[in-house]
C-alpha positions as CSV (number, residue, x, y, z in Angstrom):
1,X,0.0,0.0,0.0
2,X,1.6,3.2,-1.5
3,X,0.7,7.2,-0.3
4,X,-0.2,6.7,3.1
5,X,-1.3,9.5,5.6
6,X,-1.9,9.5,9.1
7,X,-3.4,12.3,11.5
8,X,-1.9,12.2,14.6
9,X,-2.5,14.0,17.5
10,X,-3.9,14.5,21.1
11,X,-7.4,14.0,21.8
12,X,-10.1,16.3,20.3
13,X,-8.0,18.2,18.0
14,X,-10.0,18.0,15.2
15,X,-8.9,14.9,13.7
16,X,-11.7,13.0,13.2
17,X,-13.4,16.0,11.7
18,X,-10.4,16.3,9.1
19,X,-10.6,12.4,8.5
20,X,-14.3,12.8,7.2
21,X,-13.5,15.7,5.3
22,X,-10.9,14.2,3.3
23,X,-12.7,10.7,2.6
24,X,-15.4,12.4,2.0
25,X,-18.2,11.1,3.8
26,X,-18.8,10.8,7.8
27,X,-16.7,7.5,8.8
28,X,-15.3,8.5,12.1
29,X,-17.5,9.6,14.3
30,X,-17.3,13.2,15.5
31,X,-18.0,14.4,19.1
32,X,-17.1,16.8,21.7
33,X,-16.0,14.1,24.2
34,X,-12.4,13.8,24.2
35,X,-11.2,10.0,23.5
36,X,-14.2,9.1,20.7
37,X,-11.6,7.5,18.3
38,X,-9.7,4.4,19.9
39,X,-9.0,2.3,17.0
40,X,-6.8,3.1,13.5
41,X,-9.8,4.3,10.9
42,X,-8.3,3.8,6.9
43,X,-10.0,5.3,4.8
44,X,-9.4,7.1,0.8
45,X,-9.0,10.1,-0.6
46,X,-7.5,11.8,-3.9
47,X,-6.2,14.9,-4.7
48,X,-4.9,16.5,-7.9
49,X,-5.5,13.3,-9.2
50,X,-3.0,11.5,-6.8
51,X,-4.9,8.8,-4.6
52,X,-4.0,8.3,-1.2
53,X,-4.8,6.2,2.0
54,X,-5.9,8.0,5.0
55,X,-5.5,6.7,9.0
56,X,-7.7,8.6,12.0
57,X,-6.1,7.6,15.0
58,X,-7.5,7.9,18.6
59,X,-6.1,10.9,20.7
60,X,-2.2,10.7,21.9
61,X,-2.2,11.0,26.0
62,X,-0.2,10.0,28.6
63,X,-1.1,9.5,32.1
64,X,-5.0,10.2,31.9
65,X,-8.2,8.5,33.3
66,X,-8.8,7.0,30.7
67,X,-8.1,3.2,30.7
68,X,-7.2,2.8,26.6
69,X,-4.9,5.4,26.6
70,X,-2.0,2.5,26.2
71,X,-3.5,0.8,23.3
72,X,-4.6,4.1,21.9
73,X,-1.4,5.1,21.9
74,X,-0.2,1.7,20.6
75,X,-2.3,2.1,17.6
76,X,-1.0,5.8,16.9
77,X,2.4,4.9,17.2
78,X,1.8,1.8,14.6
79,X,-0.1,4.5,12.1
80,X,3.0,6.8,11.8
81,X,5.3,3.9,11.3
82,X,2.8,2.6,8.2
83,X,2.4,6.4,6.8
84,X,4.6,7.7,4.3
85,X,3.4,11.5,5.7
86,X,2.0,12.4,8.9
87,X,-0.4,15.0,9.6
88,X,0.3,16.3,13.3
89,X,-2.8,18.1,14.6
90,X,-2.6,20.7,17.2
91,X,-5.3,23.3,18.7
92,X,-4.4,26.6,18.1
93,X,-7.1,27.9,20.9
94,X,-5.5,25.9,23.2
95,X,-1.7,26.7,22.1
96,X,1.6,24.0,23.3
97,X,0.4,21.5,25.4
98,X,2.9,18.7,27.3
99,X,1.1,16.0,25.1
100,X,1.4,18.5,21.8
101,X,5.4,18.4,23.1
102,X,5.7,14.7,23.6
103,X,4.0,13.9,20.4
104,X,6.7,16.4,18.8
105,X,9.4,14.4,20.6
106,X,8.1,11.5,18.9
107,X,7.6,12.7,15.3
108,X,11.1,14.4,15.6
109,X,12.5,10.9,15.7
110,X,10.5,9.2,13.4
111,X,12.3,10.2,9.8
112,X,9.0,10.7,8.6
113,X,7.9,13.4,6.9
114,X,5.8,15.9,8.9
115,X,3.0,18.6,8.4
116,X,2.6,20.4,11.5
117,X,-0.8,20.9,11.2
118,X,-3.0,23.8,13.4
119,X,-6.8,23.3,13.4
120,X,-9.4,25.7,14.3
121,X,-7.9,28.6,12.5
122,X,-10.9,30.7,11.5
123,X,-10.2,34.4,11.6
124,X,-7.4,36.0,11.6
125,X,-6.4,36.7,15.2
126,X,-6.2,33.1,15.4
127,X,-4.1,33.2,12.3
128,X,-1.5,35.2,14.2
129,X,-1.4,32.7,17.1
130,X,-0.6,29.8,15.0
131,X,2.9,31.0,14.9
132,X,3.9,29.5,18.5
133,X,3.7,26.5,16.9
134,X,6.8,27.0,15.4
135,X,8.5,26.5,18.7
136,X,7.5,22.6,18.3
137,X,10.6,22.3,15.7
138,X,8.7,20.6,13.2
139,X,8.4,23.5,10.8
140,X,6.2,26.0,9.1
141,X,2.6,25.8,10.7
142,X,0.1,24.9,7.9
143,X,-3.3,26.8,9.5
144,X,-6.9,25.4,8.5
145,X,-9.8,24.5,9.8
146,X,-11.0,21.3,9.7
147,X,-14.9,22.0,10.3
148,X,-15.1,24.6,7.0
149,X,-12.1,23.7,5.1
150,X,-10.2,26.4,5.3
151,X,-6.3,25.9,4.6
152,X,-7.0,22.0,3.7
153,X,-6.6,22.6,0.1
154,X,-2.6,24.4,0.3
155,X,-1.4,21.8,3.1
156,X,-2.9,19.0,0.5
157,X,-1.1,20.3,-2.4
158,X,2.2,20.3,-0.3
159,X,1.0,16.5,1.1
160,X,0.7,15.5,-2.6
161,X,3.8,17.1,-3.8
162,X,6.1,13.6,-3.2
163,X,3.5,11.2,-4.1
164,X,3.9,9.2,-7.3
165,X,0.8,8.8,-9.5
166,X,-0.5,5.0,-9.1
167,X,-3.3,3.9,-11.5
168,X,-6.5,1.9,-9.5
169,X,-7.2,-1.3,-10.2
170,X,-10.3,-2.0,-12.1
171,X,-11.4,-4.9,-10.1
172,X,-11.8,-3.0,-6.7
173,X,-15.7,-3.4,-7.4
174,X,-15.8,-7.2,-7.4
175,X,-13.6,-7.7,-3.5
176,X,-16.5,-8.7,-1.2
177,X,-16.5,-6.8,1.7
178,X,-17.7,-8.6,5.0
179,X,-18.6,-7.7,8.1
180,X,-18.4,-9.0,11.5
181,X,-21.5,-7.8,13.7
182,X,-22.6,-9.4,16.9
183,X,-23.9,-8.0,20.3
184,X,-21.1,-6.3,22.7
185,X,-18.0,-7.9,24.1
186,X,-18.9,-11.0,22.2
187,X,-15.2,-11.0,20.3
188,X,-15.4,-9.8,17.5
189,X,-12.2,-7.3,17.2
190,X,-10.7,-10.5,18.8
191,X,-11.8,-12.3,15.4
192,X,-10.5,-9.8,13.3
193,X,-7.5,-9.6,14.9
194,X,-7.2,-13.3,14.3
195,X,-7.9,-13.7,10.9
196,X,-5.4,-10.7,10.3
197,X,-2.8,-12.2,12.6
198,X,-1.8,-8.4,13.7
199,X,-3.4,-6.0,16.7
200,X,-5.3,-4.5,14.0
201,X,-8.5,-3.4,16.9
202,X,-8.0,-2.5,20.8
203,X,-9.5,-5.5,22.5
204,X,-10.9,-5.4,26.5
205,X,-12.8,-7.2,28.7
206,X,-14.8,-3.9,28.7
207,X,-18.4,-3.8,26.6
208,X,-18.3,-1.4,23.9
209,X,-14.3,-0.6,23.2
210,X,-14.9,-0.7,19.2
211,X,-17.2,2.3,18.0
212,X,-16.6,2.8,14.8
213,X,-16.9,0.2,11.5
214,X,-13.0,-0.5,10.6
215,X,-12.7,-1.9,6.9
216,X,-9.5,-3.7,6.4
217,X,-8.3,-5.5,3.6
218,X,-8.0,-9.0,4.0
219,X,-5.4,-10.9,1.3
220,X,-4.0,-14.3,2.4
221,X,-4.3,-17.9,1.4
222,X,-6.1,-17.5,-1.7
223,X,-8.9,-14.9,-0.4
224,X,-9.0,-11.4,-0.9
225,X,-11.7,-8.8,0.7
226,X,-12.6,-6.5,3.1
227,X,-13.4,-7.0,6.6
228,X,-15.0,-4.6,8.7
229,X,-15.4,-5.1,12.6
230,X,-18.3,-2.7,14.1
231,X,-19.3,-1.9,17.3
232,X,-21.6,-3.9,19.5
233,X,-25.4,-3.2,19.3
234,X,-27.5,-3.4,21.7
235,X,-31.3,-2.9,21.9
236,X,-32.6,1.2,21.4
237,X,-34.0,0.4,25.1
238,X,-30.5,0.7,26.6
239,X,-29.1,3.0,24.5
240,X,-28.4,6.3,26.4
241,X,-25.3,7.7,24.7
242,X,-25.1,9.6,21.6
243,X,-22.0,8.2,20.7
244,X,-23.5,4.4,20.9
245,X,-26.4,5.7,18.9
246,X,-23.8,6.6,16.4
247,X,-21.9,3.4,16.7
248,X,-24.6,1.3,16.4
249,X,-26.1,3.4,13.2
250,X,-22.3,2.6,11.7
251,X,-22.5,-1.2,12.5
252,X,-26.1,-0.9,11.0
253,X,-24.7,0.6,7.8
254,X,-21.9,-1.7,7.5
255,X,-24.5,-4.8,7.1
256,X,-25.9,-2.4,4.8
257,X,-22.9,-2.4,2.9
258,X,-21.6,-5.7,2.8
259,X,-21.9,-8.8,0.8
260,X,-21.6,-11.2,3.8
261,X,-22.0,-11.0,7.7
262,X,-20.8,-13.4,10.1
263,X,-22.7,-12.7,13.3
264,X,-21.2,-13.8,16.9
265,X,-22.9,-15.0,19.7
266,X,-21.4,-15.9,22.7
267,X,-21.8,-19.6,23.5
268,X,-22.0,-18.7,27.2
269,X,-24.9,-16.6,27.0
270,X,-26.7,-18.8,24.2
271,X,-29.1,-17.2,21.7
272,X,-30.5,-14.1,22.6
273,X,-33.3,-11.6,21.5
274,X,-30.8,-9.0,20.6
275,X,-28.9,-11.8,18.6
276,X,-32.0,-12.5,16.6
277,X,-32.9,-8.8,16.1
278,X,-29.3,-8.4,14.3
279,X,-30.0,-12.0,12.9
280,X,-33.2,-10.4,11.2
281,X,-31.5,-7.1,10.2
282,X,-29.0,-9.4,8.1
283,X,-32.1,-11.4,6.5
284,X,-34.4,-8.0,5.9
285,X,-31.2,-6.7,3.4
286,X,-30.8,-9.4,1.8
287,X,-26.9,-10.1,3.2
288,X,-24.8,-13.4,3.5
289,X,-24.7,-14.8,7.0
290,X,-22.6,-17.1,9.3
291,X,-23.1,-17.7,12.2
292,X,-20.0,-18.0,14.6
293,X,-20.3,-19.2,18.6
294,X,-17.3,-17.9,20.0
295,X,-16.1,-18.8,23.3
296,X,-16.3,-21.9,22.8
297,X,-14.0,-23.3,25.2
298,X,-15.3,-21.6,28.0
299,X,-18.3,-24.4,27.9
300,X,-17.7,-26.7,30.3
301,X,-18.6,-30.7,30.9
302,X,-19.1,-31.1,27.3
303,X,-20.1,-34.5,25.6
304,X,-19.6,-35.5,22.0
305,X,-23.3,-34.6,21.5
306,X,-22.9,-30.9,22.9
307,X,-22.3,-29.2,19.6
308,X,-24.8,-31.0,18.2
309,X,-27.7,-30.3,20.9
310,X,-26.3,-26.0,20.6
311,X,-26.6,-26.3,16.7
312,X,-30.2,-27.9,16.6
313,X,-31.1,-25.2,19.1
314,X,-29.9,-22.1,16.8
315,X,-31.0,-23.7,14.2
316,X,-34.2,-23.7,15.8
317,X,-34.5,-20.0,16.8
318,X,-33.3,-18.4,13.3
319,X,-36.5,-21.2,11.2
320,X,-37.6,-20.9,8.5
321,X,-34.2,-19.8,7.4
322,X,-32.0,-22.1,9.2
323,X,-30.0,-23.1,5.9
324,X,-26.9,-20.9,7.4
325,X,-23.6,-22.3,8.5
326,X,-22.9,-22.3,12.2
327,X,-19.1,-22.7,13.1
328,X,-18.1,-23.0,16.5
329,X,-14.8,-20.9,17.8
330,X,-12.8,-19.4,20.2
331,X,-11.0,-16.0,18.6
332,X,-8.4,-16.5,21.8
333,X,-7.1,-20.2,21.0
334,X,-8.1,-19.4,17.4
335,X,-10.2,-22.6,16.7
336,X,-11.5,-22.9,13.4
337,X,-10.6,-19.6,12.5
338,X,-9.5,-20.7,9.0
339,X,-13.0,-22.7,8.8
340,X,-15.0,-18.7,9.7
341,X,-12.8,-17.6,6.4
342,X,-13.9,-20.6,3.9
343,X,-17.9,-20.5,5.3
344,X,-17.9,-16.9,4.4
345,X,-16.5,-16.9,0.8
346,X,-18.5,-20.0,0.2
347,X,-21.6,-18.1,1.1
348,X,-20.6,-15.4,-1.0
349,X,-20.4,-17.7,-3.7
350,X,-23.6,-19.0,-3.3
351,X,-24.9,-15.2,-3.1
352,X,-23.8,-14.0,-6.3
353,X,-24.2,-17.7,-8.4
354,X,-26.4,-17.4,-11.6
355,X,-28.3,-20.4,-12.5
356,X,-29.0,-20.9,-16.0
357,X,-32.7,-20.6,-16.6
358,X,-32.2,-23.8,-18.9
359,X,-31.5,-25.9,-15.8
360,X,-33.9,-24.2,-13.2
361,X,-36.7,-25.1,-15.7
362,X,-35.5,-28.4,-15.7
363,X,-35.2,-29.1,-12.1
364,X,-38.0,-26.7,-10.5
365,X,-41.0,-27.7,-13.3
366,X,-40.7,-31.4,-12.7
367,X,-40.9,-30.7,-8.8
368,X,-44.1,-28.6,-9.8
369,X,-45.3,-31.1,-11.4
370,X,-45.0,-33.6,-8.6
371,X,-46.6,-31.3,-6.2
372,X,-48.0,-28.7,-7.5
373,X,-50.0,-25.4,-5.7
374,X,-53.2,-26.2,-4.2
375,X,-56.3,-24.5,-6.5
376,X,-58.0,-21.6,-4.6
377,X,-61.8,-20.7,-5.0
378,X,-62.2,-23.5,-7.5
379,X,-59.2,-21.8,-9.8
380,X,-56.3,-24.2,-10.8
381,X,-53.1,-22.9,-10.7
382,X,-50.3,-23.6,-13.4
383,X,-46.7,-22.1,-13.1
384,X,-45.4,-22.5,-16.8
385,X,-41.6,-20.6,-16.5
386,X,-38.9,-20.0,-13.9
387,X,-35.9,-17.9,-14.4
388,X,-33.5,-15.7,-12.1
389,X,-33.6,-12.4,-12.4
390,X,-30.1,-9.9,-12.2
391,X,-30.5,-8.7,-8.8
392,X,-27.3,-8.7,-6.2
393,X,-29.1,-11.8,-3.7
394,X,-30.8,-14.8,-5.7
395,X,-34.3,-14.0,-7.1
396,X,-36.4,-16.4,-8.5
397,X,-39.7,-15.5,-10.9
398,X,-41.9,-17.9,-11.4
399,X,-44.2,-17.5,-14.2
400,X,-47.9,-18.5,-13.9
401,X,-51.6,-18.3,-14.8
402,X,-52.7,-16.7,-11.5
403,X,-50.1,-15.3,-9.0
404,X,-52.3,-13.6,-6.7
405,X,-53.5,-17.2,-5.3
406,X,-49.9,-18.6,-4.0
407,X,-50.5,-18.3,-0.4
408,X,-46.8,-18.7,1.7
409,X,-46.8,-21.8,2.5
410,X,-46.5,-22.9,-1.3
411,X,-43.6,-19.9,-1.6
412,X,-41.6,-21.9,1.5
413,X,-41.9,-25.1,-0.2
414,X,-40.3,-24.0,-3.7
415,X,-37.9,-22.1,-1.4
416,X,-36.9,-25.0,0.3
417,X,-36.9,-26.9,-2.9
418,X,-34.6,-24.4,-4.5
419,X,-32.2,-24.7,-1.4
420,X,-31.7,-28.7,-2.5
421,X,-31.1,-29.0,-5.3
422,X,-29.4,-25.7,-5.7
423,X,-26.5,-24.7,-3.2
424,X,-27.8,-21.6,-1.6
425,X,-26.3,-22.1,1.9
426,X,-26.0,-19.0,4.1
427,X,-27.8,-16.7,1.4
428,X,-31.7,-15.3,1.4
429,X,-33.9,-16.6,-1.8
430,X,-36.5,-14.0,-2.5
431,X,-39.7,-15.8,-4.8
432,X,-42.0,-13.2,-7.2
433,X,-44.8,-14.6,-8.9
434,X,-45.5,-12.7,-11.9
435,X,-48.5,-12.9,-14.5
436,X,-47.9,-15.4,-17.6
């Protein structure tokens, strides 16, 4: 990965704010609370025609209250040594600060090449306290403001400058992306991290450390795509926070987003009501899903039929739609972690398979024909034609003399009849009857 840029600084500087501004779209979530970033957000961005990777960070502190500040910092430092340009952000309302200092100390050492950067300049007296910053030894202040853009475009143009001109790759568009959702502190930055075999996401015992939806790139052992770990969500009831509302609106448009979701439930709590509300989220857009029990070796006294007994019951809660594959883990020892990779690309395969309308006529007409819909008000009804139509989850149409008389139950049974003979694991088949 070429042309990389990372905004560094202490907490609520602005960075977040410039992040969005220079992707181009609200990915890090912006608040007045100091600390709201913990994790590395990558995101892209192009100017003058030169494309470039962009890293939020969370805020650079030492010896605060709050109890990430060590992985926080862990994560900055690993974002300057990736960058090939950092963007230090200080406060000019605020002026030198001992973390500004230490930061300094930091970037001074690092061979990198560095843009002191001063947010919050918006008029001019503020334009003539900038120039403290010089004191930092890092060089000529570059003065914006992050929240109107002000200044962005001359420190961009000097960014740019030493950048070489990289042509995109037309196939970007067909890398799956997939997500990893699941309720709170159920392991799924633990997963990622796994899968990636780096500290890609802070991990605690603490409910709610991930808040925002981090997409990373995912290329090993034959499979490529993006992986995005969200935050927790939880039900509206007992959500009291903005920036949980936030989080959980970003995990909600990730499944939006994705082609596949595995969804994580931990085995010691079982199946719960929120699991099935984000279970039912997944279904109602159409998505990929696999289900992963993590923490699996914290179950204890277990029997060669345990598995089996759990599986019948999930299997049980998410009917009708139970054709999903359920993979049973633990992120820590890293059991079947490889087996979470192949069930999700597999169901991605089955999600964007085209079935040749030659064959479904073949196999689906003769099944029909063995059992076919019950008449309604004395009127016999005769499906004639089935085909798939282009649409990003399998669609079926099924041609027919009178559609408005194929009650559900009928719909579940070509469903299910599609499911065998067709390999639709782990994917939602949506059925239209249409007028012949």
């Amino acid at each position: 990965m070429g042309n990389i840029v990372a905004i560094v600084g202490r907490p609520n500087v602005g960075k977040s704010t410039l992040f969005n501004r220079l992707v181009g779209m609200r990915q890090s979530i912006v608040d007045e609370t100091a600390g709201v970033t913990r994790d590395r957000i990558y995101g892209k961005s192009d100017w003058n025609g030169k494309e470039f990777s962009v890293i939020d960070t969370g805020g650079y502190a030492v010896n605060t209250d709050d109890i990430f500040e060590a992985e926080i910092r862990k994560q900055a430092l690993i974002a300057i040594e990736e960058a090939d340009a950092v963007l230090f952000m200080v406060d000019v309302t605020c002026g030198i600060t001992d973390f500004d200092a230490g930061i300094a100390n930091i970037l001074r050492r690092s061979n990198k090449k560095v843009f002191l950067t001063v947010n919050k300049v918006d008029n001019s007296d503020r334009l003539f306290s900038a120039a403290e910053f010089y004191s930092l030894g890092l060089g000529e202040p570059w003065s914006i403001s992050s929240i109107s853009g002000s200044g962005t475009g001359d420190l961009l143009d000097a960014v740019v400058a030493g950048f070489k001109l990289e042509e995109t790759a037309e196939e970007e568009e067909s890398i799956p992306g997939i997500s990893i959702v699941g309720r709170p502190n159920v392991g799924k930055s633990s997963l990622t991290n796994a899968l990636l075999d780096e500290e890609r996401n802070i991990v605690t015992d603490i409910a709610g450390t991930t808040r925002d939806s981090i997409s990373t790139r995912y290329n090993k052992f034959g499979f490529q795509f993006d992986i995005i770990d969200t935050a927790g969500l939880r039900k509206k009831t007992k959500v009291t926070e903005d920036l949980e509302f936030y989080s959980g609106m970003r995990a909600i448009r990730a499944i939006e987003h994705s082609d596949v979701c595995i969804l994580m439930i931990d085995a010691t709590s079982g199946v719960e009501a929120q699991d099935m509300n984000i279970f039912h989220i997944i279904e109602k857009n159409k998505k990929g899903c696999v289900i992963v029990i993590n923490k699996w070796d914290l179950i204890e006294n277990k029997d060669s039929n345990t598995m089996k007994r759990y599986r019948e019951a999930v299997e049980a809660k998410v009917a009708p739609f139970n054709d999903v594959p359920i993979i049973f883990t633990s992120t820590l020892s890293r059991q079947r972690i490889f087996d979470v990779l192949q069930a999700a690309m597999s169901v991605y395969s089955n999600r964007i398979r085209k079935i040749s309308t030659t064959k479904l006529n073949e196999i689906m007409l003769e099944e029909i024909q063995l059992y076919p819909p019950p008449a309604t008000k004395g009127k016999y009804i005769k499906i004639k034609y089935v085909t798939q139509l282009p649409t990003p989850s399998p669609t079926f149409a099924f041609f027919c003399n009178l559609p408005q008389y194929i009650k559900s139950p009928y719909k579940r049974f070509l469903e299910n009849r599609l499911r065998k003979h067709f390999d639709l694991k782990g994917v939602t088949v949506s059925i239209v009857f249409r007028q012949k």
